[in-house]
Structure formats: C-alpha cells, structure tokens
PAMARKE-30437 format. One line per 2 residues: number of its first residue (from 1); their letters; for each residue z, x, y of C-alpha. Coordinates in Angstrom, 2 decimals, decimal comma. Layout:
# residues N
NUM	a	Z/X/Y; ...
This chain:
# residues 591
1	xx	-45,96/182,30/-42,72; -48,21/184,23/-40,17
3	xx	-52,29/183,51/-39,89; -54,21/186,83/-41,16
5	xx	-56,84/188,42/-39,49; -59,26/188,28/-41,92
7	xx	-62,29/187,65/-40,75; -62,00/188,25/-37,25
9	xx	-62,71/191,20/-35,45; -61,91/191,51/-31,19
11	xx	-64,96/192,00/-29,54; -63,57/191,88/-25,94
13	xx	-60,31/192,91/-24,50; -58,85/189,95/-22,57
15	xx	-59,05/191,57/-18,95; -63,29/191,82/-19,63
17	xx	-63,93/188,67/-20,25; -65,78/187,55/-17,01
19	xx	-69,10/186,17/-18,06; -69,80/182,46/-19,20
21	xx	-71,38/181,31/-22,63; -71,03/183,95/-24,50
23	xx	-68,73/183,77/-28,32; -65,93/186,20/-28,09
25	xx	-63,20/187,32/-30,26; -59,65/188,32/-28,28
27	xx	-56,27/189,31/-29,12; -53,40/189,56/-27,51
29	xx	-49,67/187,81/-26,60; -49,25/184,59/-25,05
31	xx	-48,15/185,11/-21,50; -47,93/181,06/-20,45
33	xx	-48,18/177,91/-21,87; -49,45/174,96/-20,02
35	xx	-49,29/171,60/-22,55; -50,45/168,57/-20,62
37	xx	-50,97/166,29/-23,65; -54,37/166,14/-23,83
39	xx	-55,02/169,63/-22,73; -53,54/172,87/-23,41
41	xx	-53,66/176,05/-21,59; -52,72/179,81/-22,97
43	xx	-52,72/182,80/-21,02; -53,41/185,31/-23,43
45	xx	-52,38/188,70/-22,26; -53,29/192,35/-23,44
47	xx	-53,48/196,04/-21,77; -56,64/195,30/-20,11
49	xx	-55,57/191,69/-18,54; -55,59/187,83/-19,42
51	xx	-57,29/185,18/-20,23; -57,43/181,49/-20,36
53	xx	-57,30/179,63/-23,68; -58,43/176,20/-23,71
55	xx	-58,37/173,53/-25,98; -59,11/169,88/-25,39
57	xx	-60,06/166,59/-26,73; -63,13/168,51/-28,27
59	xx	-60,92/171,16/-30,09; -60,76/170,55/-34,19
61	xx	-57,04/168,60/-34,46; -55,59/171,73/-36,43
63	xx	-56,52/174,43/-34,10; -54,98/172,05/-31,21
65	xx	-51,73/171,18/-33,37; -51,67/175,19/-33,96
67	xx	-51,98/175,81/-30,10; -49,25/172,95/-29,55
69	xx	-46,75/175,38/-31,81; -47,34/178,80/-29,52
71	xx	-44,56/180,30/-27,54; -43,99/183,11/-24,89
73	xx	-45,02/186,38/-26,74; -46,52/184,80/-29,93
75	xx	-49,16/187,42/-31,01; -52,76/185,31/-31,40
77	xx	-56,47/185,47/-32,14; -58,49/183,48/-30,73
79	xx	-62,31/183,01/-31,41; -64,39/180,82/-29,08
81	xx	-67,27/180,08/-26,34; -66,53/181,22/-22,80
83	xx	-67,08/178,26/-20,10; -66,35/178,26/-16,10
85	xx	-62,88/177,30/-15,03; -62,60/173,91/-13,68
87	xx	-59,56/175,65/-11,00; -60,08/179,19/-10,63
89	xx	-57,54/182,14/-9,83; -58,96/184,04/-7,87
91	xx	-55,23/186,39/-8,65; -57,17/187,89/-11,68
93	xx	-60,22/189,71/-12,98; -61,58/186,71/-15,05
95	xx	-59,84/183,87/-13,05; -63,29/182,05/-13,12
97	xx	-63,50/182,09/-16,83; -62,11/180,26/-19,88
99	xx	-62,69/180,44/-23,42; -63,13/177,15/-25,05
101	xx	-61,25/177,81/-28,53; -62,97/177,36/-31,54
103	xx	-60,40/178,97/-33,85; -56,75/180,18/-33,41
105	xx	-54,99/182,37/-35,70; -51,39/183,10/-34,76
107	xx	-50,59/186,57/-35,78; -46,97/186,69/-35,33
109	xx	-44,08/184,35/-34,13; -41,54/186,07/-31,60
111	xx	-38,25/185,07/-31,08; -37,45/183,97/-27,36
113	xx	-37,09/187,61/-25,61; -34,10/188,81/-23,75
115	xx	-35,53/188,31/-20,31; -39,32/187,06/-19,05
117	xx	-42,22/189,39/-19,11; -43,52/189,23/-16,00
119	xx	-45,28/191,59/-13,43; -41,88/191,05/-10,84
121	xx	-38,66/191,31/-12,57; -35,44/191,29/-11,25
123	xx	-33,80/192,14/-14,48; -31,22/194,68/-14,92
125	xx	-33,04/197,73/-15,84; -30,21/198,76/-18,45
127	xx	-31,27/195,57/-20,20; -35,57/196,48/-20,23
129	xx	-34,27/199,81/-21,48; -32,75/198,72/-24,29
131	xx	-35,31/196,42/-25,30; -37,96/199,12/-23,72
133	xx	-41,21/198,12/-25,47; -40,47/194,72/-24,28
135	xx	-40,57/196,15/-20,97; -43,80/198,23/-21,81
137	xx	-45,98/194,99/-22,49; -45,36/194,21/-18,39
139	xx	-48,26/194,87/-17,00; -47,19/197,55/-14,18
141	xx	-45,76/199,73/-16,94; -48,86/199,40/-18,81
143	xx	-50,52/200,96/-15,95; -48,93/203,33/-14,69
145	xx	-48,72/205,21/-18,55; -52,37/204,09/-18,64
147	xx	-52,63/206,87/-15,09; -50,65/209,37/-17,10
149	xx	-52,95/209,24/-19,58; -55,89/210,09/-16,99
151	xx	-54,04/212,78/-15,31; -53,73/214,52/-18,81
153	xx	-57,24/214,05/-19,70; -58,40/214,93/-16,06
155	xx	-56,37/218,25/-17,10; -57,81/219,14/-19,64
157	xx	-61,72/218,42/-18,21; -60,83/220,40/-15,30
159	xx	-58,95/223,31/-17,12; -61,53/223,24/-19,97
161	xx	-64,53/223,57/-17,76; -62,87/226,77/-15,67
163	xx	-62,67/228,57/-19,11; -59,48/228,06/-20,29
165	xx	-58,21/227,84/-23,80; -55,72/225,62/-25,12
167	xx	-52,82/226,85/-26,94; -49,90/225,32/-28,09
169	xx	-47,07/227,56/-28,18; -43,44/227,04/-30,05
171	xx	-41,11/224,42/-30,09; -38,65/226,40/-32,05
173	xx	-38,05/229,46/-29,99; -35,17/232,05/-28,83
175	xx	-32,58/231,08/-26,69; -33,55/232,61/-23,24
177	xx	-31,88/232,42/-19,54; -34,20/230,13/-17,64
179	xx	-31,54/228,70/-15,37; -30,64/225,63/-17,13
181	xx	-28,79/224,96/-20,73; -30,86/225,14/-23,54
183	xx	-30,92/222,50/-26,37; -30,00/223,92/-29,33
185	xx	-31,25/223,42/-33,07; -28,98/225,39/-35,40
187	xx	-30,65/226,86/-38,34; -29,71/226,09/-42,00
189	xx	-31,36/229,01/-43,71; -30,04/231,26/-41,20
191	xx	-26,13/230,21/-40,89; -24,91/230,15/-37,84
193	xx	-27,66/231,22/-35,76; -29,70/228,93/-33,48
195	xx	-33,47/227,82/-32,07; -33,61/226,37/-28,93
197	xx	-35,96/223,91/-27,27; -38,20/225,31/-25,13
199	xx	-37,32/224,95/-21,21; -40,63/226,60/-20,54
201	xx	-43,62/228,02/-22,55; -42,45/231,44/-19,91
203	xx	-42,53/234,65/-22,22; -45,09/233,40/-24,43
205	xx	-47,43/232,55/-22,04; -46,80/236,18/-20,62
207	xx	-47,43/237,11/-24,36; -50,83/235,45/-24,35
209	xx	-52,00/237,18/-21,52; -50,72/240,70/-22,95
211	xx	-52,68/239,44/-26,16; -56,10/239,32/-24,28
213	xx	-56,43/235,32/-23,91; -57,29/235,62/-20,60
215	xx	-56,78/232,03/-19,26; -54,38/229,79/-21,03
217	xx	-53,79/225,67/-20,55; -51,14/223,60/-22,27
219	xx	-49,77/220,61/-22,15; -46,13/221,82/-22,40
221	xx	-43,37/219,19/-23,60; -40,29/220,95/-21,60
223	xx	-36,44/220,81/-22,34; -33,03/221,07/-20,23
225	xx	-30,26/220,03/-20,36; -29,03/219,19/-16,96
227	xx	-27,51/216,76/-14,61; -30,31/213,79/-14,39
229	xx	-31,51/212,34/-11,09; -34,91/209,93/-10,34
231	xx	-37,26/212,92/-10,37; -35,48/214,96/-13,83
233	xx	-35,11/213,93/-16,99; -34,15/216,37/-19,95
235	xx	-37,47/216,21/-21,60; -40,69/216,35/-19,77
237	xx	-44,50/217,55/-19,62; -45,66/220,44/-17,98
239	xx	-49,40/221,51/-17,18; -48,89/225,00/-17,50
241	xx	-51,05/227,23/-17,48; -51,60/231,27/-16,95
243	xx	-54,33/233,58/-15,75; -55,27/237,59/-16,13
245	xx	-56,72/239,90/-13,63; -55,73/237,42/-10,60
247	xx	-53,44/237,37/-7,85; -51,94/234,95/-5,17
249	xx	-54,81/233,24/-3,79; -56,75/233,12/-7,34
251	xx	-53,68/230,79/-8,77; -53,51/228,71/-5,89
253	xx	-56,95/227,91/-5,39; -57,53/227,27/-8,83
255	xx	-54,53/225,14/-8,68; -56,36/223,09/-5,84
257	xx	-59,65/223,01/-7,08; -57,32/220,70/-10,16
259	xx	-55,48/218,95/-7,78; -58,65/217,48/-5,70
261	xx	-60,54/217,08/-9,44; -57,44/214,72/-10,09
263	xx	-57,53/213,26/-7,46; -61,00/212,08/-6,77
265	xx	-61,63/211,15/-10,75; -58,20/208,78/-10,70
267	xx	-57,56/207,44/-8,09; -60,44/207,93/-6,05
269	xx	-59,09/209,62/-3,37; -60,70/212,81/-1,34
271	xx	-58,19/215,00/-0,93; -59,17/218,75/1,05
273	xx	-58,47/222,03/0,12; -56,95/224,44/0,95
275	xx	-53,45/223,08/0,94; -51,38/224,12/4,12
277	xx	-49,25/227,09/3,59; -45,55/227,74/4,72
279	xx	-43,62/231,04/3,95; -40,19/229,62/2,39
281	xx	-38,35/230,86/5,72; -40,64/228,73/7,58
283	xx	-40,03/225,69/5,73; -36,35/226,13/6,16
285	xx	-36,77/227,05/9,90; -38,59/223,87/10,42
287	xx	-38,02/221,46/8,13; -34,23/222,05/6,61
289	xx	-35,84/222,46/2,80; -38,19/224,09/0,81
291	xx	-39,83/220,84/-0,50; -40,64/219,25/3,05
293	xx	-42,32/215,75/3,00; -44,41/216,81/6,39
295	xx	-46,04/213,57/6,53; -44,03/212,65/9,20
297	xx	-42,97/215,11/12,41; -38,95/215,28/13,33
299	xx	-39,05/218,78/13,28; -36,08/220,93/13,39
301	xx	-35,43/222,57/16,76; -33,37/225,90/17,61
303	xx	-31,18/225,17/20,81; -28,91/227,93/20,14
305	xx	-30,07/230,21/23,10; -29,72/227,25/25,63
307	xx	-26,11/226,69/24,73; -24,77/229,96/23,28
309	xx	-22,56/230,39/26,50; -22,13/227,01/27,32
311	xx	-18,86/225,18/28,13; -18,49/223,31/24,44
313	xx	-16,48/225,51/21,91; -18,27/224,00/19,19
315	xx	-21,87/224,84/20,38; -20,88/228,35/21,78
317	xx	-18,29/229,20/18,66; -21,54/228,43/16,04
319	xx	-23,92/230,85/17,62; -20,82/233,92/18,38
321	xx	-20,03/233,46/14,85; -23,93/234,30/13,79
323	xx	-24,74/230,61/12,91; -27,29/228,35/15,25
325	xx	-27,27/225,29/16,92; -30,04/222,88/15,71
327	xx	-31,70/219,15/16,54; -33,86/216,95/15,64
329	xx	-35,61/214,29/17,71; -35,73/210,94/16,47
331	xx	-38,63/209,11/18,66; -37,90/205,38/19,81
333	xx	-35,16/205,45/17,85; -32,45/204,57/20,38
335	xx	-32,21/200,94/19,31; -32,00/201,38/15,89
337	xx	-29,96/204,12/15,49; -26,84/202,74/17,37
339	xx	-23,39/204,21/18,15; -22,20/202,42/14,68
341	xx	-24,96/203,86/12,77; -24,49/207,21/14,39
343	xx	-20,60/207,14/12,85; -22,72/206,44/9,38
345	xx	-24,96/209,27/9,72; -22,12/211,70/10,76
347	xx	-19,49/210,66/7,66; -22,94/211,51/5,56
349	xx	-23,54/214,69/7,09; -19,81/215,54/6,65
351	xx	-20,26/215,07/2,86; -22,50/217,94/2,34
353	xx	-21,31/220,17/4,38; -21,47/219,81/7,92
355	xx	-18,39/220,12/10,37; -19,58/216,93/12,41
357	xx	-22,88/215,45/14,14; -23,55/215,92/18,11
359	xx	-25,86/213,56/19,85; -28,13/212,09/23,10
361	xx	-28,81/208,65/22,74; -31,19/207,73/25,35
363	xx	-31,33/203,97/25,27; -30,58/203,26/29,55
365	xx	-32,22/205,47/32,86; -29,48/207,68/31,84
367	xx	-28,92/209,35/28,41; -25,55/208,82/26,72
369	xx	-24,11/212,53/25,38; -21,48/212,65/22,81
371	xx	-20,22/216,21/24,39; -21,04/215,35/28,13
373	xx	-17,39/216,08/29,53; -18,04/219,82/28,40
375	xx	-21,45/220,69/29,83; -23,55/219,30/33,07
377	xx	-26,22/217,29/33,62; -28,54/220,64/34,10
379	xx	-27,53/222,13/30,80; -27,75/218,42/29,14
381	xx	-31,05/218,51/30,93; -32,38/221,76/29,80
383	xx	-31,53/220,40/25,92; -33,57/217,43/26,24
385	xx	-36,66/219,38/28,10; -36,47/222,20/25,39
387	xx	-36,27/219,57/22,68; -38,93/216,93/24,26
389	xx	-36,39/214,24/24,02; -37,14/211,34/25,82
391	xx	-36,27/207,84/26,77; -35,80/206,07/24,22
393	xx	-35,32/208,73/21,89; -32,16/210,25/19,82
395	xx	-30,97/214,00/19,27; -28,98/214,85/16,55
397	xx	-27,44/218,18/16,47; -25,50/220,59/14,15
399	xx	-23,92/223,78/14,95; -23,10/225,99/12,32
401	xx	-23,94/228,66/9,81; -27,61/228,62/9,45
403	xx	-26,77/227,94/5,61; -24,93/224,59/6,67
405	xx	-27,30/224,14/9,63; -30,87/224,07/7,89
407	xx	-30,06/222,00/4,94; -27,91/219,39/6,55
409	xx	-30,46/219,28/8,86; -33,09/218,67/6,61
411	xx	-31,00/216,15/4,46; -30,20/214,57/7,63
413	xx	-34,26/214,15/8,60; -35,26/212,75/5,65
415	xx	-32,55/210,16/5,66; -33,21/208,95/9,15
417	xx	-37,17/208,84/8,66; -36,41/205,92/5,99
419	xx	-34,47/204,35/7,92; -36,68/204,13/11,21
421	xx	-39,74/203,51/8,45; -41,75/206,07/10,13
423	xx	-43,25/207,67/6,53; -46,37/206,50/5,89
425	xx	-46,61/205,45/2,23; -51,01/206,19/2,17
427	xx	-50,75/209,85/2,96; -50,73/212,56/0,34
429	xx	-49,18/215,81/1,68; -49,86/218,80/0,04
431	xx	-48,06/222,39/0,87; -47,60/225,62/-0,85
433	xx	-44,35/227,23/-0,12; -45,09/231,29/-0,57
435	xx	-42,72/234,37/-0,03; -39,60/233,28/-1,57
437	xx	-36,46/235,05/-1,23; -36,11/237,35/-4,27
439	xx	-32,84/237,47/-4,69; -30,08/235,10/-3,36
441	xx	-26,52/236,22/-2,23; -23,68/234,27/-4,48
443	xx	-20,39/234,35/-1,78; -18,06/233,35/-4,85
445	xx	-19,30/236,90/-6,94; -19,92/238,58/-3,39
447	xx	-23,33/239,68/-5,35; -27,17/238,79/-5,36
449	xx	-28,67/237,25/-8,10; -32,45/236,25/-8,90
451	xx	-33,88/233,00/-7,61; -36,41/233,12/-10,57
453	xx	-36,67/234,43/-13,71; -36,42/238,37/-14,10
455	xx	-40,34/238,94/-14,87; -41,40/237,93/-11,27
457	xx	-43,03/240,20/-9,48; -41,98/241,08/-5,88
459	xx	-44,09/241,71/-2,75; -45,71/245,34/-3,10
461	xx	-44,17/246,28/0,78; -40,69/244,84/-0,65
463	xx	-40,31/246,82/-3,85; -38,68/249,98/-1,53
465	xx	-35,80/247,46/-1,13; -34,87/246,35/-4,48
467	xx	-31,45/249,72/-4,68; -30,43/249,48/-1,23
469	xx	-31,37/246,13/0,69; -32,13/243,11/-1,69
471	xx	-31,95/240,81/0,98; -35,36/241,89/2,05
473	xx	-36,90/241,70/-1,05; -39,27/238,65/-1,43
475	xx	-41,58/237,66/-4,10; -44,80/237,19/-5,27
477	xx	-43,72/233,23/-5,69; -44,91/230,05/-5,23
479	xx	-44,24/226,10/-5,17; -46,75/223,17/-5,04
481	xx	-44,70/220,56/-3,16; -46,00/216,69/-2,76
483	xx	-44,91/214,58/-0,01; -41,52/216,29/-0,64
485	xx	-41,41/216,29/-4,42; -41,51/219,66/-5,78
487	xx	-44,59/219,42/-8,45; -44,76/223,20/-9,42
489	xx	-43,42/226,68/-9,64; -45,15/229,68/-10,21
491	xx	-45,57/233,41/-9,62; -47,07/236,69/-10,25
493	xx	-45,72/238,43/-13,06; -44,56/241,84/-13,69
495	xx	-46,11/244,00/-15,82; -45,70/247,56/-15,20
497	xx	-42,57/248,85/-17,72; -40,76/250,95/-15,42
499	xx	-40,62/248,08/-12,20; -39,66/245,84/-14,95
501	xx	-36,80/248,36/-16,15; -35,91/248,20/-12,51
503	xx	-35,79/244,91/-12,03; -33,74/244,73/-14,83
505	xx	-30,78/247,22/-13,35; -31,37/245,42/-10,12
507	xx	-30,12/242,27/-11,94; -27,66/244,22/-13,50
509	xx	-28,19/243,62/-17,05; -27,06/246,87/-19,32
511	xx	-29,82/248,01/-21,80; -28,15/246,27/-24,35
513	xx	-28,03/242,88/-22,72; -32,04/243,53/-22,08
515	xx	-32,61/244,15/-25,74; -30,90/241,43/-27,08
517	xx	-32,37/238,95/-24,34; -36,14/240,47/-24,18
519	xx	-36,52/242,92/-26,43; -39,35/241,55/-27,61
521	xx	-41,53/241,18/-24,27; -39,94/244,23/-22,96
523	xx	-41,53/246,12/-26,50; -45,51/244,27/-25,38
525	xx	-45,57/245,79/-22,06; -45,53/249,26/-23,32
527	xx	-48,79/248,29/-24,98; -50,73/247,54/-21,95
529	xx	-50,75/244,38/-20,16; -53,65/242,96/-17,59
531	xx	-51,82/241,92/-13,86; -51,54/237,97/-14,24
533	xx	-49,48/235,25/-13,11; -49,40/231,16/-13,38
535	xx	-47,42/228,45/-13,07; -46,15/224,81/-14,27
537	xx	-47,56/221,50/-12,97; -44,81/218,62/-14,05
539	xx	-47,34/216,26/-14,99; -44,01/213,23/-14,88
541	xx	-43,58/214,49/-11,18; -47,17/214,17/-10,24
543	xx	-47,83/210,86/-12,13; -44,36/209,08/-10,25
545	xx	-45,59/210,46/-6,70; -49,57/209,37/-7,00
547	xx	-48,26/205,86/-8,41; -45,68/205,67/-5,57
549	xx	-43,24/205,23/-8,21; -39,12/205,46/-7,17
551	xx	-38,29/207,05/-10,56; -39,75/209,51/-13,46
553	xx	-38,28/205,83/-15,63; -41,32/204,34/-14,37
555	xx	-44,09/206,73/-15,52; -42,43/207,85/-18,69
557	xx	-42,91/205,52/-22,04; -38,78/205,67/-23,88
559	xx	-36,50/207,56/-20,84; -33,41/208,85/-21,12
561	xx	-30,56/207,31/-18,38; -28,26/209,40/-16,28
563	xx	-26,08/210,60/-19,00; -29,00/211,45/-21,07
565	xx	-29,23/208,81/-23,73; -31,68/206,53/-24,62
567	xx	-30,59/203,17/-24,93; -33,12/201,70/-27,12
569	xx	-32,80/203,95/-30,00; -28,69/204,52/-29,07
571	xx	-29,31/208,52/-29,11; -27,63/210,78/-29,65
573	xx	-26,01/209,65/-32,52; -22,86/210,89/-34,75
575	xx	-24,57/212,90/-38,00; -22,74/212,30/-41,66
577	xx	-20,83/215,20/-42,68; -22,93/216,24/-45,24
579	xx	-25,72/217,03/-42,72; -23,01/219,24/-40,59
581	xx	-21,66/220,78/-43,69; -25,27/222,24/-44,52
583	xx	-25,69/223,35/-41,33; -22,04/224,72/-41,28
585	xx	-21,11/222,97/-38,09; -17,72/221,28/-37,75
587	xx	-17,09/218,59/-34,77; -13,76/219,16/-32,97
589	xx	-12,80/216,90/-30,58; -10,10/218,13/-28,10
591	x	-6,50/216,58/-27,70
C-alpha cells in the first residue's frame, strides 16, 4: 500500500535546490537509481529539474530498505538536509548539491513504462503518443508547453496593457464558408439541424466591433477539418484579435509592438520593428512563395529577356507562350550538388509541376551547361553575368508558365538551401506580405473566386475593378510570415452595405444564398459600423518556430496524427445507437 503525504508539505521544487544545509521537502519521480550497497543514489525528477537523493550508512535502516525498493518513475517524497556533492555534474542546475534523506515516503509504485524517459529518445513517436503523458514527463516536452504557456500570458500583458478587452466568443456557432470543412455538432432539440465548431472567431469579432468594443483579444481555440501536415492540426489556438477606427499600418504595428514584447520577455531576444514589407507579387517575383524564409539569399532571377529568341525551343517556347524563364544561384554549391543529385532535384521538380530542370554547373575553368549544344558560349555567358553565377556555383532554371515557374521555383529553393545547410538556425525573420490578389482565377470553372473571406475590404484605387477587371483588384490584406512559416492572416474589413452588396454579386452569390449564409452580419451593417480590421496570430505556429521545433506535435500537450486521431484516448470513437437515435443520425457505411 502507498506512503501518504501526511505531514509533509514540498517546500522546493527539485530543479531549485542549489544551496547547502538547509531542510527541504521535494517531490517528484525517480529518474535513476544508483544502489552500490552501502550507498544509494535517486535522481528525483520534477518540471523544474532533479535532484540527488542520498542515503548512506547514516540513513535510519527503514528509510534505506524503503529507498532499496524504488524504481524508474516511482512517485516519492523525500524530506532531508541538503549537503555538497562528493562528484558534481556540472550537466545540471543543482549538480553540486545533494539532499541527505531523512525521510522517504513513496507516493506511488509504477509499473515498468513502455519505453525510458529520457531527454534523447529514439522511440517511435506512435508509441509516446499513445502513452502521451508518459512522454510529457520528458523534460523537453515539459518545456517547450512551459514556453506556450509564456507566449499566452505575454499575450495577454501586452494586449491588456494596449486597451483591449477580452472576450470569449462561441463555440457553438453557424456553419459558415471559411475555406475549410467545418466540424459539425448536430443538435438534439433542433432535429436535424447542426452547430459547427468554430474555424475562426471571423463574424463575431466583426460583430464586436459593430457593437462598440473597440479593441477585442482572445485566445481563440480554432477548428478544421483538413488534410494534416507538421505545421496544421485540426484544432488549434489563435491570438486573435480586432481593432476600430484603424487601418493598415495601425494593425501591423500593433502587431509588432506584440511580437518584440514576446520576444524580449521569453526568450530574451531583441527583435526590431518595423518588420520588412513585401507586396504578395513581390514575394512571388523573388522568392517563388508568399511565406519566404529570407534568412538566406538564392533569389529568384528573370532570364527570360536574355533567352526569349535564343536557339533552345524550350527557353524561347516558355517566354512566346507568355510564361518566363527563371534561376536561381546556388553559391559554392558545385560539389555538392552533383550531376546525380541534379537527376534528384529534377524528378522532384517534375512532381509538382515542372516540365524539367535546366542547369550550369560550374565546378572546372569551364562551366558545364545542360543545353550547351543549343546556344553559344556568349549567350551561356550573358546568363551567368546577368545571374552573378560564378565558379563554383550552380544555376537551376525553369521555363514555363509563371504559375509553374514561381512556385517550383520557390519549392525548389527551399529544398536546396537544406541541403547545402546554408539557413542559419539563430536568425528570426520577420515579413509582412501586403496587397494580396483579391480574387484568384480557377482554370477548371474558367471563373475568379475570393482568396479570403467575402468581408475583406479591397484597395480604395481597386474597387473601380471589381464588374469588369477582377484581376486587378487587390486587397486590403495581410500575412505575418516567420522564417517561412505563415503565423497570421489578417485584413481590413468591409463595412459600408452597398460595397459589401457588391462584393457579394462579385462573388456571385444570389440574395438568397447571402441571406441564408450572412444574413445576420449583413442585417448589423445597416446599423452603423466603425472602419476596423484585425487578424489571427496561431499561437501553435509561433510557439513550434521560436522553440525551433520540426512539428506543431512538439508544442501541443495530446495531438492529433495525420489522419486526425488521437492515439492515446483512440478518438474518434463509434457512439451506441441510442446516442444516434436521439440525435436522429443513422451510420451508413457504403458497399
């Protein structure tokens, strides 16, 4: 039968005890057991750390028998005098400190666990997740929910101090097009109707702002259900937030007054403001995306007026055709990236998209040129001065439609910076991506549809557009993007009715389809609404990029895999019929 507490009350955490002959009280699981006879050791581990237990030939003969009997992840309290090490670790906080135990209480017994809790693991991660809070005593874990915790509360300090109110706003709401599926919750007092879970706090965050809150902060927890990757699961935390009487600049400043705030208060880094900005076309121009990690260069580089009548088809074809012909210049990369990995890169590039993958491979006094039999050494020449290509240097090139071109590109620069290891891992890059397109052409429909949701508000010089020439419509958007990590959306709303109608057509909703979708915001406008705007901070995305982390797994307490369960609990899980008959929902399954 377990020890009780009574009696005992901690007094330090294990990680702060670091000063000698003192009584303390810890608590905590038993990391490592050292038994040499006539001396044990116990590493005693909690949030904060460990500590050394030691008994000896001074220790009472029960306490010592009791300390014989511990195992890996027993749960203890130990009571005793704290004494220098006789060997100390310098690895750890209190590595020159031991407590000489006085009295041991063992808490709870554990079985032997499914794999070691240790700071390094190589253990399947399918196996930690199903025995997750196993995994969550390891100490990196620990930590990095321990940062999350200080990026909320640095939220809230910040937010709270710059007037804002915190509201919380429903969980339970109507099904609304946000560009992903909603989850559903159907509704047993109203059969056959459904909630959803929020994928955004959107419209009533709007609705606050129309209700005269002026500046509104949340903690959102956010829902959609799409395909997973590292940086997505289907439930996450925003720090959204909105703001009246404010445009562009107001929003983003704000945003990076937060963001150096953060910053500075957990991690202790300076980090300037203002951020750099980049219209969206820009980004694409230059980097291939519009979430560019610019801590490194390889920028993308137009060659298409060098070789537009040049003597290769597949240069000359691209730019006739109204696509370009792009590079990028991978410095001292020659001897890395080798004929064999060249293949490799070009069977990637062909698997999203591209036709193939042109090169200059500079590794001898003369470059090697993968279409040299179709164009000089001058026009070769003219490529690699126009480009600043050197010795020692690679060019890769695509020719194509600007759509395949700038992407591929971009995929292609990102993949080959990891690869030479040319990213630095210290640097924190922060850029706001403005202007977005408004609308985006769909070649399956042969129609334009909106990039963002319906209530953002375009440029004032591009509203003239919006009948007859939606391609040069752009909006009063915005993205916060991190080392190439997308951390936020946001935008200027609309809020005058009749540009709102408008938009509306533009989308090419009928009045019926805008009644039953937003009917309700549609009906608030007509009572007045202030000009405001605001966006969404993922607080998972943030957390995972300032810890360094490979995966939103990491910085999130129970995840879901990539098909969206959760192996711990084993959700989602069958319901009994009873349940689905109240609800008046019958499973099929299909043949």
């Amino acid at each position: 039968m377990a020890d009780s507490m009574n009696g005992l009350r901690r007094t330090h955490y294990c990680g702060e005890v670091t000063q000698e002959n003192i009584e303390v009280v810890v608590g905590g699981f038993v990391q490592k057991i050292r038994d040499l006879g006539n001396l044990i050791f116990i590493d005693l581990r909690d949030k904060s750390g460990i500590v050394q237990l030691a008994f000896n030939d001074g220790t009472d003969k029960a306490v010592f028998e009791k300390a014989a009997s511990c195992r890996s992840e027993f749960v203890l309290m130990a009571k005793g005098v704290t004494a220098k090490r006789a060997s100390i670790n310098k690895e750890i906080k209190t590595g020159e400190i031991e407590i000489i135990v006085s009295e041991l209480r063992i808490l709870a017994k554990a079985q032997t666990p499914p794999f070691e809790i240790t700071n390094d693991t190589k253990v399947n991660e399918e196996l930690r997740l199903k025995y997750r809070y196993l995994d969550l005593r390891r100490q990196p874990l620990q930590h990095n929910l321990i940062i999350r915790h200080k990026i909320a509360q640095a939220a809230r300090e910040y937010f709270y101090a710059n007037d804002f109110t915190e509201i919380e706003t429903p969980m339970m709401m109507k099904s609304t097009p946000e560009g992903a599926r909603d989850y559903l919750i159907p509704s047993r007092v109203h059969n056959g109707k459904f909630y959803a879970l929020p994928q955004s706090p959107q419209i009533y965050k709007q609705l606050l702002m129309i209700a005269g809150m002026d500046r509104y902060i949340q903690l959102a927890r956010c829902f959609r259900d799409e395909d997973l990757r590292a940086d997505r699961q289907p439930e996450f935390t925003q720090i959204d937030l909105e703001m009246s009487f404010v445009d562009v600049d107001d929003i983003l400043e704000m945003t990076e007054g937060f963001i150096s705030y953060l910053f500075k208060k957990v991690l202790e880094k300076e980090i300037p403001a203002p951020f750099k900005r980049l219209s969206y076309t820009e980004a694409m121009e230059r980097y291939g995306s519009d979430k560019p990690d610019t801590r490194f260069d390889m920028e993308i580089q137009d060659i298409s007026e060098i070789v537009e009548n040049c003597g290769f088809g597949v240069f000359a074809d691209a730019v006739k055709n109204g696509g370009s012909v792009r590079a990028i210049v991978a410095k001292d990369s020659a001897g890395t990236l080798t004929r064999k990995e060249i293949d490799k890169l070009t069977e990637m590039v062909r698997g999203i998209g591209a036709k193939g993958l042109a090169y200059i491979r500079w590794v001898d006094e003369k470059p090697s040129c993968s279409f040299s039999k179709f164009m000089n050494e001058d026009e070769i020449s003219a490529i690699l001065n126009k480009i600043k290509c050197e010795k020692g240097d690679t060019a890769l090139i695509i020719a194509d439609k600007n759509k395949v071109t700038l992407p591929v590109l971009g995929t292609l620069r990102l993949h080959v910076a990891k690869k030479l290891n040319v990213i630095p891992e210290d640097k924190f890059n922060f850029l706001w991506i403005t202007e977005f397109p408004f609308f985006e052409y769909d070649e399956d429909s042969k129609s334009y549809a909106a990039m963002h949701h319906p209530f953002t508000m375009p440029k004032d010089e591009c509203i003239q557009y919006l009948d007859n020439a939606p391609e040069k419509v752009f909006a009063k958007a915005f993205d916060l993007v991190l080392n190439g990590t997308e951390l936020s959306s946001g935008s200027i709303r609309i809020t005058d009715y009749e540009l709102q109608q408008k938009m509306f057509q533009a989308l090419g909703l009928t009045d019926e389809e805008i009644q039953a979708k937003f009917g309700f915001l549609v009906d608030a406008y007509k009572y007045g609404a202030p000009p405001h705007g605001g966006l969404g901070i993922g607080l998972d995305r943030l957390a995972m990029v300032m810890l360094g982390a490979e995966s939103l797994r990491d910085v999130t307490a129970f995840p879901k895999v990539q098909n969206a369960s959760e192996l711990m609990s084993e959700c989602p899980a069958p319901v009994d019929k009873e349940n689905l008959d109240i609800l008046g929902i019958k499973i099929t399954t299909e043949e």
